[in-house]
N, C-alpha and C positions, 0 to 999 in steps of 0.2 A: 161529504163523509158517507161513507158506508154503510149498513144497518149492522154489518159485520164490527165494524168502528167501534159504533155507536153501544153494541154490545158488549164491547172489551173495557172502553171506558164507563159505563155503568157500572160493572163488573169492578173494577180496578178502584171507583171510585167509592165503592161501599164495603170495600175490601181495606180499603187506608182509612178512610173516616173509623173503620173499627178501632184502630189502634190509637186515636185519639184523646177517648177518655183514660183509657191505661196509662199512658205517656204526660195527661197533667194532673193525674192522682201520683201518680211517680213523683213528679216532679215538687207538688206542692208539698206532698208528708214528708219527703226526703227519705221512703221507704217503700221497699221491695224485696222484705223478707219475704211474701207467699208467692213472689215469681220464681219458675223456673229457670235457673241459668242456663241449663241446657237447650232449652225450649227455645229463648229468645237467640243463643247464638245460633240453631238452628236454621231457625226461622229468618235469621239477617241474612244470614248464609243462602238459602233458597230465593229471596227477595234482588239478592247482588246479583246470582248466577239467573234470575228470570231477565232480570236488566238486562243485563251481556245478551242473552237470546235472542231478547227485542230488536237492540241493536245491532245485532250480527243476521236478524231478516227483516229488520228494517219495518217493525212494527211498533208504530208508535203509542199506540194505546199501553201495550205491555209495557216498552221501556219508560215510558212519562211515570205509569201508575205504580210500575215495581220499582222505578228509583225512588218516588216521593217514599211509598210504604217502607222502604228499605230505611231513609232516612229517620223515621218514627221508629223502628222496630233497632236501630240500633241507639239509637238516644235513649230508649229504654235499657238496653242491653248495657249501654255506660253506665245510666244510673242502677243498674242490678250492682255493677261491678263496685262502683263506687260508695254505694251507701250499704255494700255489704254489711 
């Protein structure tokens, strides 16, 4: 592995551990009034389309980190939608 790698997955990996606590305070209160709906479909939105990049230059640091992140930032984005 790379130092280049190595840098993408550090990167990728403290970038998705962020959305961890969000996603089980979500999850536990059953509330996401003070989230942005905007914000999170944005954000899922930017996470899917770095996926696809990854994958389409065949960097796997990117596409592993921004699909796991994608997967958290939309499981938020459900529960915004849901416990509107």
């Amino acid at each position: 592995m790379s130092n280049t790698d190595l840098l993408g997955y550090v990167a990728g990996i403290l970038s998705t551990v962020s959305m961890i606590p969000q996603t089980i305070k979500s999850w536990r209160t059953k509330s996401t009034g003070d989230l942005s709906l905007m914000r999170y479909a944005m954000y899922s939105l930017g996470l899917i389309l770095w996926t696809v990049y990854g994958f389409l230059i065949q960097s796997w640091p990117i596409t592993i980190m921004s699909g796991v992140g994608s997967a958290f930032a939309l499981s938020v984005l459900a529960m915004k939608i849901k416990y509107k």
